[in-house]
One Martini backbone bead per residue (centre of mass of N, CA, C, O) as a GRO file, in nm:
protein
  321
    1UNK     BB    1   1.485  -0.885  -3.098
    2UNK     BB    2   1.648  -0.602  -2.972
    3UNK     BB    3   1.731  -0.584  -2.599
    4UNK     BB    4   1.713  -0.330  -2.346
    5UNK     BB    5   1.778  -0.355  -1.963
    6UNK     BB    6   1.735  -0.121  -1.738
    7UNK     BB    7   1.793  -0.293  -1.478
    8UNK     BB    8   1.802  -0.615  -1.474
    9UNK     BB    9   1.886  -0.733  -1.202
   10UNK     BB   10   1.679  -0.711  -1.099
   11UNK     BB   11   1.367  -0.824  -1.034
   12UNK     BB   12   1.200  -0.727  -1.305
   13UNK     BB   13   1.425  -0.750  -1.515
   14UNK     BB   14   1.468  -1.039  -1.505
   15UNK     BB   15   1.200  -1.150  -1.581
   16UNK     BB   16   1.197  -1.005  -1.837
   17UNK     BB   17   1.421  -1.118  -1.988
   18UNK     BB   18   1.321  -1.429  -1.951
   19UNK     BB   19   1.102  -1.386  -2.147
   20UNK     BB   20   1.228  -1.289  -2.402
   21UNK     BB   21   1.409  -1.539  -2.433
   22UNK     BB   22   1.151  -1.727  -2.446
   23UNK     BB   23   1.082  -1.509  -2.764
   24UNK     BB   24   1.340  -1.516  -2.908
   25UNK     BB   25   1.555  -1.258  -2.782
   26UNK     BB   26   1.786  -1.028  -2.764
   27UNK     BB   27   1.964  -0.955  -2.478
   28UNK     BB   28   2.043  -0.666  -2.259
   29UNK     BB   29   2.241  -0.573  -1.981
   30UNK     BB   30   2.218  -0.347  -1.721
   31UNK     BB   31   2.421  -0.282  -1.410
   32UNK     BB   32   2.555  -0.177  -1.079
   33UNK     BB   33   2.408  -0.317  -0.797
   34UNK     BB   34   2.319  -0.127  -0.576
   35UNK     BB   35   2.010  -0.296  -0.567
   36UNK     BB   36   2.108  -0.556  -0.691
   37UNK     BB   37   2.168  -0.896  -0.823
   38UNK     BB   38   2.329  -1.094  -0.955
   39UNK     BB   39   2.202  -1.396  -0.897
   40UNK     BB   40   1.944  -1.303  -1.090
   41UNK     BB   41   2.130  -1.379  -1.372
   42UNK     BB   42   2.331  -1.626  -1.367
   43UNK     BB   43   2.164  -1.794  -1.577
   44UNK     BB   44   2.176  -1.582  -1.813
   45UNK     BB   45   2.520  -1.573  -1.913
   46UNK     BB   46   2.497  -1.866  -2.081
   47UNK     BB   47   2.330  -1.745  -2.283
   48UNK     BB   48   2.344  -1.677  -2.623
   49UNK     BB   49   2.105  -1.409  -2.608
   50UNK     BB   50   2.287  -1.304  -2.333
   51UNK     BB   51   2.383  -0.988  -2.225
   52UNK     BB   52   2.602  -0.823  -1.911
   53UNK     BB   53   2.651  -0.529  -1.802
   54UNK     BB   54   2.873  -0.414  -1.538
   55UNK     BB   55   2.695  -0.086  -1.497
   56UNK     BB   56   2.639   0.252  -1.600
   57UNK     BB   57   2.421   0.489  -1.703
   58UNK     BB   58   2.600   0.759  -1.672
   59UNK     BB   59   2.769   0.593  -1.902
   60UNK     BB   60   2.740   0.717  -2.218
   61UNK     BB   61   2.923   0.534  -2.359
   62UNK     BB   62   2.818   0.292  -2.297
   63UNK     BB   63   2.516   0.342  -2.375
   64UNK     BB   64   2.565   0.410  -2.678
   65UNK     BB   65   2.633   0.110  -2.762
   66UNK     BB   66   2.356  -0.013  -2.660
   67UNK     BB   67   2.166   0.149  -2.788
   68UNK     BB   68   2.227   0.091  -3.097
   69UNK     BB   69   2.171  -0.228  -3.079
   70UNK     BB   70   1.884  -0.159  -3.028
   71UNK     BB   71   1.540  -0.139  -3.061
   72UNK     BB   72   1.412  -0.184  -2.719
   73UNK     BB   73   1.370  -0.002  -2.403
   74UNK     BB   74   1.382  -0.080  -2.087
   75UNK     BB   75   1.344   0.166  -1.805
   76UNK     BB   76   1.473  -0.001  -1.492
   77UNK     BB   77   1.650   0.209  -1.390
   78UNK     BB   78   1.711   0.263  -1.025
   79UNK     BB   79   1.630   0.405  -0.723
   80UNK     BB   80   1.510   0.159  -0.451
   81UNK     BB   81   1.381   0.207  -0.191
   82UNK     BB   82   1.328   0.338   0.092
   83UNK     BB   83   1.615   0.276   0.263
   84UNK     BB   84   1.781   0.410  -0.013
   85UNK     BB   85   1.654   0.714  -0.004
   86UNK     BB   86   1.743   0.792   0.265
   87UNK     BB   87   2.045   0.719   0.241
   88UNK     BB   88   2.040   0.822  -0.076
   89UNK     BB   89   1.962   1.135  -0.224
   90UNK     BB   90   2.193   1.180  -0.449
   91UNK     BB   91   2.183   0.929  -0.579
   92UNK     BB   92   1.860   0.945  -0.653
   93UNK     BB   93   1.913   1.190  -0.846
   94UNK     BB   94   2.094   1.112  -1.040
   95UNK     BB   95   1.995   0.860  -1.157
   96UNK     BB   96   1.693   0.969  -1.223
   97UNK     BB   97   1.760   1.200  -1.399
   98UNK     BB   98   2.043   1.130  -1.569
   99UNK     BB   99   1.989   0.889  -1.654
  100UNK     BB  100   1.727   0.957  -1.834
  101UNK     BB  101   1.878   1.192  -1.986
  102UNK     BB  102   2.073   0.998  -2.172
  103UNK     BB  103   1.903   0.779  -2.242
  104UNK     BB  104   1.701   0.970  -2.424
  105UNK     BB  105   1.883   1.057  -2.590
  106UNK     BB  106   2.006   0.869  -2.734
  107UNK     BB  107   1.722   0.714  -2.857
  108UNK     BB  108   1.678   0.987  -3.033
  109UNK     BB  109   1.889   0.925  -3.250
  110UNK     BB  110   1.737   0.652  -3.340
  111UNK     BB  111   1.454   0.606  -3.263
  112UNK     BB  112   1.388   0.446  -2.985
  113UNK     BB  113   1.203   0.252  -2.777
  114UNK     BB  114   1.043   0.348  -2.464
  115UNK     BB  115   1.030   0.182  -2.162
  116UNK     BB  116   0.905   0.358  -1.892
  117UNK     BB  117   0.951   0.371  -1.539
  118UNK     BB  118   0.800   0.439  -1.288
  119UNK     BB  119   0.575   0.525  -1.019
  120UNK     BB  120   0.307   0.522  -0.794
  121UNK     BB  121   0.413   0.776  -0.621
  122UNK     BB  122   0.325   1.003  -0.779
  123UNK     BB  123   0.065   1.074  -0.639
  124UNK     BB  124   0.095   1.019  -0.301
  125UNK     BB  125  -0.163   1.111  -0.185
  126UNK     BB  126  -0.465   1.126  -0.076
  127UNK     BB  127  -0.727   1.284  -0.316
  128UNK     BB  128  -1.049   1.152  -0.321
  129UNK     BB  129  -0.938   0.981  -0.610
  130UNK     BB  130  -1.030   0.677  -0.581
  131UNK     BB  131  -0.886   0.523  -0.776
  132UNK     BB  132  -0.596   0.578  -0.939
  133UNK     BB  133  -0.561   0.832  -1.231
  134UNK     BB  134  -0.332   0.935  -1.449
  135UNK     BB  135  -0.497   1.226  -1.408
  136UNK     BB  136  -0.447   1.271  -1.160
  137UNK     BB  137  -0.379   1.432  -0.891
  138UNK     BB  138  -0.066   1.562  -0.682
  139UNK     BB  139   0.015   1.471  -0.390
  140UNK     BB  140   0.275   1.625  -0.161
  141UNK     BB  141   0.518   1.683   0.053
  142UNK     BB  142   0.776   1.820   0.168
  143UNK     BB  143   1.125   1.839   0.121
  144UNK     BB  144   1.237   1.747   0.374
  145UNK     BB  145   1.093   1.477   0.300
  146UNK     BB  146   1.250   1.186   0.111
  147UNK     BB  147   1.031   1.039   0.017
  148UNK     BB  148   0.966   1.265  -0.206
  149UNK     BB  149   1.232   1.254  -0.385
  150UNK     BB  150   1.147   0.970  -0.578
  151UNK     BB  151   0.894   1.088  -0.710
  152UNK     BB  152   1.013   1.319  -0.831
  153UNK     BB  153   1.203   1.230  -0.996
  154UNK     BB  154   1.011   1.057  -1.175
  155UNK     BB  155   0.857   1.343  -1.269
  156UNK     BB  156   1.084   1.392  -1.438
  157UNK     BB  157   1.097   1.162  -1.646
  158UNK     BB  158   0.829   1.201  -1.748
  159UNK     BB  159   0.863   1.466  -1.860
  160UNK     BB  160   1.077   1.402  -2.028
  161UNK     BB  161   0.906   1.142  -2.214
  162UNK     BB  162   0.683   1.364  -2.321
  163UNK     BB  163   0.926   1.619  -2.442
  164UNK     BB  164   1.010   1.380  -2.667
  165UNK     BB  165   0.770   1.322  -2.804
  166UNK     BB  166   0.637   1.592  -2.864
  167UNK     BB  167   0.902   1.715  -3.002
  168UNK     BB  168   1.050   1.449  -3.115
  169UNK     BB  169   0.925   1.150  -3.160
  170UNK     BB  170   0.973   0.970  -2.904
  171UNK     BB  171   0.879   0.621  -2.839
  172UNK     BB  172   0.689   0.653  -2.549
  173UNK     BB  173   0.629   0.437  -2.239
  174UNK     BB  174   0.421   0.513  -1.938
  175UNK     BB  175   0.504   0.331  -1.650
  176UNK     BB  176   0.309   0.235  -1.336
  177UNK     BB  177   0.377   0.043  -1.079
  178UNK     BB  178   0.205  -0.176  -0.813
  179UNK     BB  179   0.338  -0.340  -0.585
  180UNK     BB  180   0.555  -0.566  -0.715
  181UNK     BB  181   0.584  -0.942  -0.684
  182UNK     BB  182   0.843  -1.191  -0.613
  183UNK     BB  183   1.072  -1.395  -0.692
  184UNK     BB  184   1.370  -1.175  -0.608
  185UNK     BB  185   1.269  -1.011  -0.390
  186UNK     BB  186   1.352  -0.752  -0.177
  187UNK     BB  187   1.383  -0.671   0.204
  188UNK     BB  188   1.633  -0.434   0.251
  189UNK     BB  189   1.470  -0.176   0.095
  190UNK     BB  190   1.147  -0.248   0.237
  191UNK     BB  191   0.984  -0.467   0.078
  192UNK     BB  192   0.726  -0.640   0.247
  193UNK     BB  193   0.690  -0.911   0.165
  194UNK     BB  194   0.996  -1.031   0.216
  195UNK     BB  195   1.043  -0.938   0.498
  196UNK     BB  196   0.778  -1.106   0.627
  197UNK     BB  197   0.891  -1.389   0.514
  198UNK     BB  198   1.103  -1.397   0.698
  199UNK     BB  199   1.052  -1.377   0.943
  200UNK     BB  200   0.885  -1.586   0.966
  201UNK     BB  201   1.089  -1.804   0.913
  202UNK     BB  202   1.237  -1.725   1.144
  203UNK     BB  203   1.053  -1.634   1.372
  204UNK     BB  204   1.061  -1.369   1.417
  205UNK     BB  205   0.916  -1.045   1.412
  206UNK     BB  206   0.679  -0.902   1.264
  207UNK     BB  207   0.686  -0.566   1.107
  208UNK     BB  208   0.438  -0.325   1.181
  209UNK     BB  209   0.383  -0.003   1.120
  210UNK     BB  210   0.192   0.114   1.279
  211UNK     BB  211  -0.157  -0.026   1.250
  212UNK     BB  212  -0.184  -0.143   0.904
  213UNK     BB  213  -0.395   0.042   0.767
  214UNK     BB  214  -0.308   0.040   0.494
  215UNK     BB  215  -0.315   0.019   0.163
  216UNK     BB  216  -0.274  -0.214  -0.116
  217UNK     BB  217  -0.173  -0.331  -0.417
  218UNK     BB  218  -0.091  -0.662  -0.598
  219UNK     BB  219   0.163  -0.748  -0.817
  220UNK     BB  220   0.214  -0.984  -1.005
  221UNK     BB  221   0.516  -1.057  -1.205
  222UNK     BB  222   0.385  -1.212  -1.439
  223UNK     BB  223   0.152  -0.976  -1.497
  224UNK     BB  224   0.347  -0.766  -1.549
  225UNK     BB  225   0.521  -0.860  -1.775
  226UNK     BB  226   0.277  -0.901  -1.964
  227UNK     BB  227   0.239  -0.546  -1.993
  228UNK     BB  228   0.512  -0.458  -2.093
  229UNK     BB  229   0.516  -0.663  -2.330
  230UNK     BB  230   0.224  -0.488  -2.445
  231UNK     BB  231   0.329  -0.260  -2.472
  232UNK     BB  232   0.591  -0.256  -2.659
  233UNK     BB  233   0.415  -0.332  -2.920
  234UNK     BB  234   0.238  -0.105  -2.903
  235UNK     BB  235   0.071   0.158  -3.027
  236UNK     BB  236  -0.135   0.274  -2.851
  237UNK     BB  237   0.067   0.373  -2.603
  238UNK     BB  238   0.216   0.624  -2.744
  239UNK     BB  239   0.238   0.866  -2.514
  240UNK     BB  240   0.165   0.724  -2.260
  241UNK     BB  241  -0.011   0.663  -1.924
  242UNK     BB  242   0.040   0.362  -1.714
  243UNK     BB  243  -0.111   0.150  -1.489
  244UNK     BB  244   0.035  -0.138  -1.294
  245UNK     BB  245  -0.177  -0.397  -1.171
  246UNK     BB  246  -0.409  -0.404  -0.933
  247UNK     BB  247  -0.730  -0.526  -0.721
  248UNK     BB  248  -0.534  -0.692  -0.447
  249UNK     BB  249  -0.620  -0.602  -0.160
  250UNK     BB  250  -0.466  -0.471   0.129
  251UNK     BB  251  -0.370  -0.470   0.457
  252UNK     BB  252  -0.066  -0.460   0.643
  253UNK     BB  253  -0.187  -0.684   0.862
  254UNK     BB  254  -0.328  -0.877   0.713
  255UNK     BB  255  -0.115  -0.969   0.567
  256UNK     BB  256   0.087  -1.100   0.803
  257UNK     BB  257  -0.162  -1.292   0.867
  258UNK     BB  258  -0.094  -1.434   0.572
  259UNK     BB  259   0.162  -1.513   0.627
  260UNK     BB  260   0.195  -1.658   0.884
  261UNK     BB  261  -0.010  -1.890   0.778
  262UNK     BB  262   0.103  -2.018   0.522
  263UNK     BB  263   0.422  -2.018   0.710
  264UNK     BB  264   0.323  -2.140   0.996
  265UNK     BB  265   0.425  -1.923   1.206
  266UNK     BB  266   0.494  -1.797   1.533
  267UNK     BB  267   0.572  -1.483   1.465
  268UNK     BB  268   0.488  -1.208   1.588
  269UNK     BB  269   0.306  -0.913   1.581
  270UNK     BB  270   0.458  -0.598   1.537
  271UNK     BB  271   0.425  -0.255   1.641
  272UNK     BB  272   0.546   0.047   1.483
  273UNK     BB  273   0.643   0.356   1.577
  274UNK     BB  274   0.765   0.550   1.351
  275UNK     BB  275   0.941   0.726   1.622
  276UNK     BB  276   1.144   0.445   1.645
  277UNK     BB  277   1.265   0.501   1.367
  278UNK     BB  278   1.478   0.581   1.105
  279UNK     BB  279   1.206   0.702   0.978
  280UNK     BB  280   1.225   0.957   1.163
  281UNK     BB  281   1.158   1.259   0.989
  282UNK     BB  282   1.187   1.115   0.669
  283UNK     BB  283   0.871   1.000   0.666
  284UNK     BB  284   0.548   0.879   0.486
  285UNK     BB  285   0.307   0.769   0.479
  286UNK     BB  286   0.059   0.589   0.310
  287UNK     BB  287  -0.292   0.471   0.331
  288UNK     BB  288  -0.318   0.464  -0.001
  289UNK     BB  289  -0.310   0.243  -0.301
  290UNK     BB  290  -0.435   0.254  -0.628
  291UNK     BB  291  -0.558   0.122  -0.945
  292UNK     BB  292  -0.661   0.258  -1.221
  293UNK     BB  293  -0.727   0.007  -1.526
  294UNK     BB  294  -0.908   0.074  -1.765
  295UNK     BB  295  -0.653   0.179  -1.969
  296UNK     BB  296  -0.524  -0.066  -2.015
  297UNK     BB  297  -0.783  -0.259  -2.096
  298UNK     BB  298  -0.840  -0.085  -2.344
  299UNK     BB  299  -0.537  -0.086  -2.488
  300UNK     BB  300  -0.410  -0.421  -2.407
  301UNK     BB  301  -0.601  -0.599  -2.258
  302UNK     BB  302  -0.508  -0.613  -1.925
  303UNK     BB  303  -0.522  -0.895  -1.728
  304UNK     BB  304  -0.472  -0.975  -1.372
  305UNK     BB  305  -0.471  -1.322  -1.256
  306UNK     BB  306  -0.310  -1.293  -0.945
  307UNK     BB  307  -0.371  -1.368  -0.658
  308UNK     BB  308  -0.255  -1.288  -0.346
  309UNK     BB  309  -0.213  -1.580  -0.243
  310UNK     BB  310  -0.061  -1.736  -0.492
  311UNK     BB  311   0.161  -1.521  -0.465
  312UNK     BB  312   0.250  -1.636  -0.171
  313UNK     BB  313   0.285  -1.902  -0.224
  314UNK     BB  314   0.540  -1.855  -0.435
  315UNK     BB  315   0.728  -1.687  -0.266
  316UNK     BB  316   0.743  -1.934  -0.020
  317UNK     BB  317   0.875  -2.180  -0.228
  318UNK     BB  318   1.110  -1.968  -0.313
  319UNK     BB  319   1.240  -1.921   0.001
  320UNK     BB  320   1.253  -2.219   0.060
  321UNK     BB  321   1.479  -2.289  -0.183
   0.00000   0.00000   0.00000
């Protein structure tokens, strides 16, 4: 098969990537590196059935082409991470819906399949309905928030990929992922395990925002992957809209001291109050965020099997290296 993975260079197409090419599948790269690391692909530019494209989703000629060449599209380009979204509003708006709105388009045009990534993000607030179950109503905050343009923008690319297959019979499934961790995870643009392993690791004070009491599930990379990967195969999931994670719960505070644990590390955990930081009136935390996985494992039988420890395990062997 050939498989076009926008966003490769990131964290989860990187891995993805290198599954299929282990799948004996030919794989396309494109990424404008925004957010993306070079150094996650460079051992794949040498492969023989791994081309690399480093270039824009938004220049449609160029997607047109790759989109052409290829059978099945991973969409996992897009603006990600707290502090690139606060810091790039616009860039965040453009990249993520004229970019899928492009994606899309060309690929109706020969009705290739897309698997779209959205974000776990869609929920917003604790709604009393928890865990997230994918018809859960979505509680946001106001649009002063910066936080929730995010949000918006994936229910914009969901809402166009469901209103291409109702429409047009263009075979897409969309899929949330909760909380993705593994070795190639950056925490430059603010996400917690890859954050929290470097100041342990360098003896840091590991800084963990508010209370700590935050709580989140945490999905180890190569679950996710095995996920992504039974969705495209699948036809009972066209058109359907899928939650991708576990149910390896921790509180934020809980975390710094199994990682502080693991990495032997002296570092003190420092709590900080939102109001002392650079995300002080532009960002809103969330309380709970949890996955109801029924419907993932009625039709593809996803069963997430790396629990948090071993995930934590694996990504400080890793951060060693």
């Amino acid at each position: 098969m050939k498989v076009l993975i926008t966003g490769g260079a990131g964290f989860i197409g990187s891995h993805l990537a290198e599954r299929h090419l282990a799948m004996g599948d030919e794989v396309s790269i494109i990424d404008n590196l925004s957010t993306s690391l070079i150094e996650n692909i460079q051992h794949l530019q040498d492969h023989p059935s791994c081309t690399c494209h480093i270039g824009d989703i938004l220049n449609a000629e160029v997607m047109r082409v790759l989109v052409e060449e290829c059978e099945l599209i991973y969409h996992l380009a897009a603006a990600v991470g707290v502090e690139y979204v606060l810091e790039n509003p616009l860039q965040t708006l453009s990249t993520n819906i004229r970019g899928t709105e492009i994606l899309l388009e060309l690929a109706n045009e020969r009705k290739k399949r897309v698997v779209l990534a959205s974000t776990s993000e869609i929920y917003g607030k604790k709604n009393g309905h928890v865990p997230f179950k994918e018809d859960s109503d979505r509680i946001l905050g106001p649009t002063t928030v910066l936080r929730w343009s995010y949000s918006t923008t994936k229910a914009v690319d969901e809402l166009l990929a469901l209103a291409y297959w109702r429409e047009k019979r263009l075979p897409t499934v969309i899929v949330r992922p909760f909380n993705v961790i593994g070795p190639r995870q950056t925490g430059r643009y603010g996400m917690v395990v890859p954050r929290f392993i470097k100041q342990a690791m360098l003896g840091d004070p590991i800084t963990v925002y508010d209370n700590g009491e935050q709580r989140r599930c945490f999905t180890y990379i190569d679950d996710a992957v095995d996920g992504l990967v039974a969705m495209a195969a699948s036809d009972r999931v066209v058109g359907e809209v899928l939650n991708l994670g576990s149910n390896y719960e921790s509180s934020i505070r809980d975390l710094a001291h199994k990682i502080k644990e693991l990495t032997g590390s002296n570092s003190e955990i420092a709590f900080i109050p939102y109001d002392q930081t650079r995300r002080s009136g532009l960002y809103e935390d969330l309380d709970y965020r949890a996955p109801d996985l029924r419907k993932i494992r009625g039709l593809i039988g996803y069963d997430p099997k790396v629990d948090l420890d071993e995930a934590l395990r694996r990504i400080i062997e890793d951060f060693k290296r």
